[in-house]
SEPATI-754416 format. One record per residue (C-alpha): residue number from 1; residue in three letters; x, y, z. Coordinates in nm, 4 decimals. Each point is the difference from the previous one (the first is absolute). Layout:
<rs>
pos,code,u,v,w
NUM,ALA,X,Y,Z
...
</rs>
This chain:
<rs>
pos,code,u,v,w
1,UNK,9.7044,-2.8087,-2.2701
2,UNK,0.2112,0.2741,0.0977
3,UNK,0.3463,0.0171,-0.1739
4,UNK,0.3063,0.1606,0.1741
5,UNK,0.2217,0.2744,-0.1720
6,UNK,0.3031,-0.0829,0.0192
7,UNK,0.3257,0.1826,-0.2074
8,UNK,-0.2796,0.1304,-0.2716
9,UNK,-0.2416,-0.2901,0.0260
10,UNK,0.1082,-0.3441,-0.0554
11,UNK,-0.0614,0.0822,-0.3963
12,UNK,0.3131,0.2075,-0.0234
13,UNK,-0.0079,0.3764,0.0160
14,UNK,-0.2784,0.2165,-0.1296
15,UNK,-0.4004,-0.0260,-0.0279
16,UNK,0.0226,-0.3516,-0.1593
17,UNK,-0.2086,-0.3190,0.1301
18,UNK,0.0904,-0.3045,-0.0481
19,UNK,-0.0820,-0.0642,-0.3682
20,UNK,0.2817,0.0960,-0.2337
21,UNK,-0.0903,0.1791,-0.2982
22,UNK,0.1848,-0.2900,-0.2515
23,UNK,0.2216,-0.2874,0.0745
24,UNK,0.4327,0.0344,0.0686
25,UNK,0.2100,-0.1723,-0.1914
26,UNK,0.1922,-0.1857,0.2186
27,UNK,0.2504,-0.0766,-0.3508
28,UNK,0.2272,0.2074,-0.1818
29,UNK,-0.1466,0.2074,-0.2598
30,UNK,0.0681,-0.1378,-0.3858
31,UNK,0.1909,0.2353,-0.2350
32,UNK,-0.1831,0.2043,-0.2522
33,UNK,0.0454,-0.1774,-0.3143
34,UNK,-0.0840,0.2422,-0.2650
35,UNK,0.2981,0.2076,0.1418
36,UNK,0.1988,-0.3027,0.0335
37,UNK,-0.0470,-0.0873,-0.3534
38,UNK,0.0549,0.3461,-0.1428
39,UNK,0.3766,0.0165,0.1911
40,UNK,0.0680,-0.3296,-0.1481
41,UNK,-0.0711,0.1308,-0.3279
42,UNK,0.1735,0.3427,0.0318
43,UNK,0.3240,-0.1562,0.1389
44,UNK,0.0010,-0.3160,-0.3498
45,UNK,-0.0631,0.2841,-0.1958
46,UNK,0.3194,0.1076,0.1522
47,UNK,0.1663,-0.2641,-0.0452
48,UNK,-0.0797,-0.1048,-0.3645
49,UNK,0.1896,0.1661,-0.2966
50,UNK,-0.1868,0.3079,-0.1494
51,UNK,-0.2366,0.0297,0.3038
52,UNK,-0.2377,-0.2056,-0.1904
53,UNK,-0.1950,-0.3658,0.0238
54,UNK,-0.1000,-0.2263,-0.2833
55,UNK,-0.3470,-0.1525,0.0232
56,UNK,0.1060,-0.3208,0.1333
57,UNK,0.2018,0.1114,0.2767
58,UNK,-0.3190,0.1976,0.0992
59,UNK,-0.1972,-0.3326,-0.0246
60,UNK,0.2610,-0.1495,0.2264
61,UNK,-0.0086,0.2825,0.2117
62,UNK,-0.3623,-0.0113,0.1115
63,UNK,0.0000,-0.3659,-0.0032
64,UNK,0.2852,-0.0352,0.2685
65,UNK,-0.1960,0.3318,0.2009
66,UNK,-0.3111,-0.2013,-0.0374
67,UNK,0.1863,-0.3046,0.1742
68,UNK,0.1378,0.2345,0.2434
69,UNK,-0.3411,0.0942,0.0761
70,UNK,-0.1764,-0.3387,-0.0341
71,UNK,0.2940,-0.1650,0.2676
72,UNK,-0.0742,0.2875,0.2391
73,UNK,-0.3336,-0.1885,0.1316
74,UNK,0.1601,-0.1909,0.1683
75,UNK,0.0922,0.0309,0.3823
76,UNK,0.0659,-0.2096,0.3238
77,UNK,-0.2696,-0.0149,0.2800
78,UNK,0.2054,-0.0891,0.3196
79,UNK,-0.0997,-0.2684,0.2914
80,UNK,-0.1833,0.2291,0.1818
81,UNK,-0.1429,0.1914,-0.1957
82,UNK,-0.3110,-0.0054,-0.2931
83,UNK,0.0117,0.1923,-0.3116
84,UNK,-0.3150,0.1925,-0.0832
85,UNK,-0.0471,0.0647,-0.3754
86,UNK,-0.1629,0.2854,-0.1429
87,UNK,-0.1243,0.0635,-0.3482
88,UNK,-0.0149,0.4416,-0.0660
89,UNK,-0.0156,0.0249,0.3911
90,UNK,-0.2913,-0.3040,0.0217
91,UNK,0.1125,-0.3198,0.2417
92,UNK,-0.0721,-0.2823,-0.2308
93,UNK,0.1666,-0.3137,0.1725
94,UNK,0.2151,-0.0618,0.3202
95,UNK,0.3569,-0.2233,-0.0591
96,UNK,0.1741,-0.2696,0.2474
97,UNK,0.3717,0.0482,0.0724
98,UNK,0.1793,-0.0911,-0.2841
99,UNK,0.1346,0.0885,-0.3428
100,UNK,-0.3118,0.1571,-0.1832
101,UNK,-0.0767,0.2396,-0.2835
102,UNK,-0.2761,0.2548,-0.0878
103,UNK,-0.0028,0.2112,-0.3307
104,UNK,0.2568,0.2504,0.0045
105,UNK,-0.0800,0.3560,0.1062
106,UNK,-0.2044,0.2143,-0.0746
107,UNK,-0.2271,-0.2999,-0.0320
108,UNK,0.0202,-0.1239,0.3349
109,UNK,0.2108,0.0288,0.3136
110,UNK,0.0714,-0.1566,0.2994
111,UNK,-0.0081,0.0530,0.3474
112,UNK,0.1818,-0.1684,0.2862
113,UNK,-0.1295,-0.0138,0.3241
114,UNK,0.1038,-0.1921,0.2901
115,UNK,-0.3122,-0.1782,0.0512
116,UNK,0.1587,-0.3492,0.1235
117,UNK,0.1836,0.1416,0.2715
118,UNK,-0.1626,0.0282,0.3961
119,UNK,0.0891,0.3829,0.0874
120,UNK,0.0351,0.0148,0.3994
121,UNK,-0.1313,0.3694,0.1416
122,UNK,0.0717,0.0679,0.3526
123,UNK,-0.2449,0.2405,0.2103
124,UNK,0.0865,0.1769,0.3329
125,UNK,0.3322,-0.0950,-0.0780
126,UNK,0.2920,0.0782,-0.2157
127,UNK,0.2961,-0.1780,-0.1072
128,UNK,0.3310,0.3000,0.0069
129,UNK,0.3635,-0.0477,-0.0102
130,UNK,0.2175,0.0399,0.2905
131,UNK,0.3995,0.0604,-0.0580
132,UNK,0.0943,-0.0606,0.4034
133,UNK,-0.1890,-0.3497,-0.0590
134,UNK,0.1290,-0.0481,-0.3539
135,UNK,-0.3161,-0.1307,-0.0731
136,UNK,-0.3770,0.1248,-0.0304
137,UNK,-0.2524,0.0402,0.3350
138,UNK,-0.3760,-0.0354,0.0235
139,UNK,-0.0919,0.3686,0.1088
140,UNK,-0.3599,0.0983,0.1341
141,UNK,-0.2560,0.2487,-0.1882
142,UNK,-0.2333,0.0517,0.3041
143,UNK,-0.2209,0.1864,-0.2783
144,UNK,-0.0698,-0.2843,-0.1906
145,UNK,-0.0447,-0.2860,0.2928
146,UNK,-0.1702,0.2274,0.2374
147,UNK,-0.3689,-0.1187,0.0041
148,UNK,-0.3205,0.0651,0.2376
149,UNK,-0.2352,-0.3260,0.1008
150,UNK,-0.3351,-0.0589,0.0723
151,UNK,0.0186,0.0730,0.3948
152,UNK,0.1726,0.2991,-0.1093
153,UNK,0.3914,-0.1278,0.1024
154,UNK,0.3042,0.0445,-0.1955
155,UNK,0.1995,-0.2561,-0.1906
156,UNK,0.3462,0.0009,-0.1717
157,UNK,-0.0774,-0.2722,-0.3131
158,UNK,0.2931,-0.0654,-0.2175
159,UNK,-0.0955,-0.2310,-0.2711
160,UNK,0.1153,-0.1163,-0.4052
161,UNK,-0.2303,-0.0542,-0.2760
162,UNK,0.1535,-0.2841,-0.2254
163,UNK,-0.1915,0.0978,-0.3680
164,UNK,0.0588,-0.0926,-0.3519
165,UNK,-0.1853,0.1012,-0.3650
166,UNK,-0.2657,-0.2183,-0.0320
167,UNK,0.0292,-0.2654,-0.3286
168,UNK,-0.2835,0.1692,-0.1707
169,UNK,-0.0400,0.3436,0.0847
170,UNK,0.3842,0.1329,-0.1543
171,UNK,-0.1696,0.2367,-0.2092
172,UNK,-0.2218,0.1328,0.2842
173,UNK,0.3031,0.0471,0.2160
174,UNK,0.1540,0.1861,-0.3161
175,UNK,-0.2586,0.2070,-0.0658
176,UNK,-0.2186,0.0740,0.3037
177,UNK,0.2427,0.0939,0.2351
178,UNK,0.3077,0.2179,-0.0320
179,UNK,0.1487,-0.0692,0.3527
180,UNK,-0.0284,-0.3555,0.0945
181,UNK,0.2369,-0.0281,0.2964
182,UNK,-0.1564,0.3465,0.1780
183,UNK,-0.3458,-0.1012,-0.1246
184,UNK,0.0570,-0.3615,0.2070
185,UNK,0.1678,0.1696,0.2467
186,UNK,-0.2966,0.2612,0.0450
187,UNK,-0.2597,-0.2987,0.0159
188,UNK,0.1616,-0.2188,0.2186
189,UNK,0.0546,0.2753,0.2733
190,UNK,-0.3703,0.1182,-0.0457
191,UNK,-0.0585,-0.3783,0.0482
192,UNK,0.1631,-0.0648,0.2977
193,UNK,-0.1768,0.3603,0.1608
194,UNK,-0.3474,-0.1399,-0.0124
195,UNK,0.0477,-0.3637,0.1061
196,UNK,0.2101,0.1535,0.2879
197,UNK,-0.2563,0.3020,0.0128
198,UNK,-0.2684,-0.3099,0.0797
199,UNK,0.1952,-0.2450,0.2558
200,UNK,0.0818,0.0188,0.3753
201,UNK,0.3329,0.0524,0.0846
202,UNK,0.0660,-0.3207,0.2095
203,UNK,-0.1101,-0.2483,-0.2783
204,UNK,0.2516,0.1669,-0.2249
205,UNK,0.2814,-0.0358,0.1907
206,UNK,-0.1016,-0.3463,0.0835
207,UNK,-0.1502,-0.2887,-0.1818
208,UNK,-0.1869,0.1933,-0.2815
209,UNK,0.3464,0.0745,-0.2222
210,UNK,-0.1160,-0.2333,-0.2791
211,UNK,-0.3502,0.1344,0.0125
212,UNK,0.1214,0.3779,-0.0528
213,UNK,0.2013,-0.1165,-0.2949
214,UNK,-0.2766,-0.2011,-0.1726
215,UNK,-0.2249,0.3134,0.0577
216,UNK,0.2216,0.2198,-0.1584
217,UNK,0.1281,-0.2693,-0.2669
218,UNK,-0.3849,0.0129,-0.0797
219,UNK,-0.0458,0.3697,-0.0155
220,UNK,0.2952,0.1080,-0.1913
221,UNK,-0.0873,-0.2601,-0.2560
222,UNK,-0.3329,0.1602,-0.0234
223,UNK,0.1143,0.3478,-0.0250
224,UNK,0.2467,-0.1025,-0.3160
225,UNK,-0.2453,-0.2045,-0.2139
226,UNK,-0.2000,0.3085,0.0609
227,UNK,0.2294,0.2318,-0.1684
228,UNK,0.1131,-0.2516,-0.2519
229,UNK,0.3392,-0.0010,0.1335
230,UNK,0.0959,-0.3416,-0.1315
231,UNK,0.2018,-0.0585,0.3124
232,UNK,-0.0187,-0.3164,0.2136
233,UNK,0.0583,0.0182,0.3415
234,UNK,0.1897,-0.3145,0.1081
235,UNK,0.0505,0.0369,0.3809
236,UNK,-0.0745,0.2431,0.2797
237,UNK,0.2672,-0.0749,0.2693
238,UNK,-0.0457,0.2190,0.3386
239,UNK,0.3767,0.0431,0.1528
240,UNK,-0.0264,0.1784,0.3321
241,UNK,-0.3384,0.0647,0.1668
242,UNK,0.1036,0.2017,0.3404
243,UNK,-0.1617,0.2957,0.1582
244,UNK,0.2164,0.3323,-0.0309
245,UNK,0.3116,0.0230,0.1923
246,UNK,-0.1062,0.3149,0.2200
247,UNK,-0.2854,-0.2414,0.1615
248,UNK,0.1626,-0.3653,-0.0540
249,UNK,0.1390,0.0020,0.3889
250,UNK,-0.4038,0.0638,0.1046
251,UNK,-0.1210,-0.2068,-0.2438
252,UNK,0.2087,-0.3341,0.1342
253,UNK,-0.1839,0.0905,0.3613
254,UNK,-0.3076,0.0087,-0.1360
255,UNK,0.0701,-0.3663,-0.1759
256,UNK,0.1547,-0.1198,0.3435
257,UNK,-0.3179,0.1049,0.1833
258,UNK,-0.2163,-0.1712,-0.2817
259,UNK,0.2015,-0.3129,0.0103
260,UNK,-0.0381,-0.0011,0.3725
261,UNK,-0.3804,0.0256,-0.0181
262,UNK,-0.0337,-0.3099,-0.3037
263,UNK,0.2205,-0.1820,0.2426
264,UNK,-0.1918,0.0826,0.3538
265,UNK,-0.3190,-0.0615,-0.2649
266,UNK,0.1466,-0.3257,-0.1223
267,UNK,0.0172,-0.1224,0.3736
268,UNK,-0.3268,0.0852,0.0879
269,UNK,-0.1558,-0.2002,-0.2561
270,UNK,0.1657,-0.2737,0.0749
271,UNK,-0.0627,-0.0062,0.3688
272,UNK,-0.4035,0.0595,-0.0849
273,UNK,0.0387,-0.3059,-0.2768
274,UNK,0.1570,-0.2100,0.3308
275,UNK,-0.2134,0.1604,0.2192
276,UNK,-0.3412,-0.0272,-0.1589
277,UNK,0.0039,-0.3385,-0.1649
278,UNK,0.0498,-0.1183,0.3951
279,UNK,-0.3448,0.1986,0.1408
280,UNK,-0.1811,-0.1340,-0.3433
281,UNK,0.0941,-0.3896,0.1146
282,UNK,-0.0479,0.0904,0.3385
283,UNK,-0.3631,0.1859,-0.0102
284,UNK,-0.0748,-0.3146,-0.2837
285,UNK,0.1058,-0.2155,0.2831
286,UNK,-0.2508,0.0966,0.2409
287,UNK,-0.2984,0.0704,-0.2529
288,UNK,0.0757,-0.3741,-0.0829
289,UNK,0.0037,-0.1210,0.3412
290,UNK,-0.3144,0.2466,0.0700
291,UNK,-0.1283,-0.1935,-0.2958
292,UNK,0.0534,-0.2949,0.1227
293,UNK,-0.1318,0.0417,0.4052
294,UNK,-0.3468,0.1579,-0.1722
295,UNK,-0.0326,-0.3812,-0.1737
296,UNK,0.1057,-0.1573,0.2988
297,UNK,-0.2474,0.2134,0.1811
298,UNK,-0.2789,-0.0356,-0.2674
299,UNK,0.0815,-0.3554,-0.0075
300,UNK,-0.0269,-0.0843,0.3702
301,UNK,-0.3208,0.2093,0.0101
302,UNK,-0.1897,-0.2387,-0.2497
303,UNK,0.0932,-0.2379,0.1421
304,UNK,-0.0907,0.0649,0.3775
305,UNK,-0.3594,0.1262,-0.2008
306,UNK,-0.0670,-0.3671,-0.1716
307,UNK,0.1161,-0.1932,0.3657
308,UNK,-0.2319,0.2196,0.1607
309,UNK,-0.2782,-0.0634,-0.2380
310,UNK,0.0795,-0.3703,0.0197
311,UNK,0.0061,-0.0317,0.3340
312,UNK,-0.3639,0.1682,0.0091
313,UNK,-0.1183,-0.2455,-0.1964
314,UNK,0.0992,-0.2691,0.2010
315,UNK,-0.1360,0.2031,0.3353
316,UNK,-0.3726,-0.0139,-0.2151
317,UNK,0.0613,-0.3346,-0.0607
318,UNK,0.1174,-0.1136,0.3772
319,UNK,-0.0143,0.2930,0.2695
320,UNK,0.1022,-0.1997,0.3158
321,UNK,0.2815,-0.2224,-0.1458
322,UNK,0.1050,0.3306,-0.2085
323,UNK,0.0662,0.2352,0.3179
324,UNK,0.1354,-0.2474,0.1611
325,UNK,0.2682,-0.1028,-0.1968
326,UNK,0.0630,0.4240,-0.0837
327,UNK,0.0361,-0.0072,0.3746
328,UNK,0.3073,-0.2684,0.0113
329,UNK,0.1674,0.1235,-0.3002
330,UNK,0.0174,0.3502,0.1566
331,UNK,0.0994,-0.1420,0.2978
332,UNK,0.2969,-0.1904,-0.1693
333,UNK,0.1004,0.3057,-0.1994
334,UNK,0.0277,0.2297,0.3652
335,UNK,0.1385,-0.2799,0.2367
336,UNK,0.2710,-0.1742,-0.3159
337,UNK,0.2444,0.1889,0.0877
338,UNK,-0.0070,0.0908,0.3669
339,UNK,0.1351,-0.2179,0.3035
340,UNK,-0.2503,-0.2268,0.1797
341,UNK,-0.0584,-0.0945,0.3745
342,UNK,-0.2956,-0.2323,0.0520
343,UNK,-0.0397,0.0277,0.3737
344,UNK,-0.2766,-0.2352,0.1546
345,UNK,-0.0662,0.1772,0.3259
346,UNK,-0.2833,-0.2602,0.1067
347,UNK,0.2564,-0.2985,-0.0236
348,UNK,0.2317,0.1823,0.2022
349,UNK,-0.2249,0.1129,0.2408
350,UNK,0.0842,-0.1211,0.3698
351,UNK,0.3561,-0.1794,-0.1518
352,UNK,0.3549,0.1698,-0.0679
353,UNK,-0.0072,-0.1435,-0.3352
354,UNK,-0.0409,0.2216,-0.3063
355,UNK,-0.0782,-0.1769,-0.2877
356,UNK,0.0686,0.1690,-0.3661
357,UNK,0.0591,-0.1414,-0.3407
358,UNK,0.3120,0.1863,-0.1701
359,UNK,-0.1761,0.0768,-0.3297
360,UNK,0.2588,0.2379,-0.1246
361,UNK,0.2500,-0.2474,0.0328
362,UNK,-0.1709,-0.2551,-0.2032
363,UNK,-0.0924,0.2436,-0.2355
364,UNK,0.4029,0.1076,-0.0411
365,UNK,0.0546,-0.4242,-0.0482
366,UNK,-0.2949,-0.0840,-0.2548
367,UNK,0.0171,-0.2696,-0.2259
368,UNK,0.2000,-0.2107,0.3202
369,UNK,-0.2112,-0.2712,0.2377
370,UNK,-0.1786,0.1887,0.2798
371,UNK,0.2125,-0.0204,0.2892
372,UNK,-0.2213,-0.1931,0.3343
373,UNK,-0.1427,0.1689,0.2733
374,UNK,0.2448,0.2070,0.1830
375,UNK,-0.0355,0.1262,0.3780
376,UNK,0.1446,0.2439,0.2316
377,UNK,0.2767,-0.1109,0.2699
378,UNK,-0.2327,0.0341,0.2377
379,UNK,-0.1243,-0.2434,0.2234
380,UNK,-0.3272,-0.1648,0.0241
381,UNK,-0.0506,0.1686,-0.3371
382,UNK,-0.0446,-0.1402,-0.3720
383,UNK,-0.0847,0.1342,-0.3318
384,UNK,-0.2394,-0.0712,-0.3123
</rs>
């Protein structure tokens, strides 16, 4: 992972990484007691008559410097903070907030860290005071928030990393590192490059926000526990994704024109899901009815095929009475439906008289009596 120089590195000044050659003492330094004990004995010598001290008051003396000494283990650890104790430079045990002791120095110290506190680091941006606006403004640092992505596009990112000491790794965040806040700093910019350096620019500035910072939540998390940093990273919060102002103008045209094709997109899918769900039902439709007509047909067919063979079985059995009565039934089925004229031209031979039967007339009043003979209006004439 490539790290960014940045004012010296973010280690401080100087060819240092980050690993610290010994921890800081984030306390005040305890007084040197042989040299505390030897002024307190040069100025009672000055007080006391002759210069001198009897046995006893020397007994009393180192008695009340041994108090002195034994009292000085003890020390405050505040709410958020944890007291590291160390035995000739070794950390033996880590202390809660509280009133504590440890055996007074040399023997042991104590160190002070801040490890219950969330530290907030801002990248891309910078928090400076302004006197016109008696009050402090959120300033840009285009080299920090500048960042190339995967399609090869530029992106301003702005972001905070929310991060803490982890409970259990105080003494690695002592020890290991000498710059915590650049070393976090240095990681979560790194970070943010290659999860940027692998997306597409529209996703980022879209929907895949919360993505980007679990990626890089991930990563930096990773990278830490890696160098023993003893940090815990908290939250990765991304404050203003936007492309960079020379090309923002361009950039909203090129969103328009992708909004208008989604949308021109959007409506022709759901004229095809109208559209085609009508031609399935209808082309169903007609295989259906298709379907159906080839029973109908099959149907009809089998059954013309068995009359047929029936009716050739009676024709073996009776010929004569068979043809015959094909012969009338054929006849019925051609003249059923057509109008009928019996005309007798032998009985009207020689008269005026034109006899006929009105079949289609009785045929239109079936089911009523058959009406009597009925004749023309001519005279000398009559019907049958």
């Amino acid at each position: 992972m490539p790290w960014k120089n940045q004012g010296g590195g973010p280690w401080g000044s100087g060819p240092k990484g980050p690993w610290g050659s010994g921890p800081q003492s984030t306390g005040p330094k305890p007084p040197d007691l042989e040299d505390l004990l030897r002024r307190g004995q040069d100025r009672l010598q000055s007080i006391l008559p002759g210069g001198h001290m009897s046995a006893m008051g020397i007994l009393l003396l180192i008695v009340a410097g041994l108090a002195v000494w034994g009292l000085s283990g003890f020390f405050r650890v505040q709410p958020n903070e944890l007291g590291v104790v160390l035995r000739f430079g070794k950390h033996v045990r880590t202390v809660q907030p509280g009133l504590n002791y440890h055996l007074p120095y040399p023997i042991e110290t104590v160190l002070l860290p801040t490890a219950l506190r969330v530290s907030t680091l801002n990248i891309g941006m910078t928090v400076s005071h302004d006197p016109a606006r008696r009050g402090s403004v959120m300033r840009d640092v285009p080299e920090e928030s500048l960042m190339l992505t995967g399609d090869e596009n530029i992106v301003d990112v702005d972001f905070t990393v929310l991060w803490r000491i982890a409970p259990d790794g105080v003494g690695k965040y002592l020890f290991n590192i000498q710059n915590p806040e650049g070393t976090v700093k240095a990681v979560a910019e790194s970070a943010m490059r290659e999860v940027i350096g692998r997306s597409d620019i529209q996703p980022i500035l879209t929907g895949a926000r919360s993505t980007t910072e679990n990626a890089v939540h991930q990563l930096m998390q990773r990278t830490l526990d890696s160098y023993g940093a003893g940090i815990l990273i908290q939250q990765v919060q991304m404050q203003k994704v936007d492309p960079p102002q020379q090309v923002i103008d361009s950039f909203r045209d090129v969103q328009a024109a992708r909004a208008d094709l989604e949308r021109l997109q959007n409506e022709a899918q759901t004229y095809a899901n109208r559209v085609i769900p009508d031609a399935r039902g209808r082309a169903a439709q007609v295989l259906q009815n298709a379907e159906g007509y080839k029973e109908q047909a099959i149907a009809e067919a089998r059954g013309q095929s068995s009359r047929f063979l029936q009716v050739y079985q009676a024709y073996k059995l009776a010929p004569d009475v068979t043809r015959e009565r094909i012969y009338l039934e054929t006849m019925e089925r051609v003249l059923g439906g057509a109008d009928k004229l019996i005309y007798d031209p032998g009985a009207s031979r020689g008269q005026g008289i034109v006899p006929y039967l009105p079949l289609s007339e009785l045929s239109a009043r079936r089911g009523a009596p058959p009406p009597a003979a009925t004749q023309s209006n001519k005279p000398n004439g009559s019907a049958r």
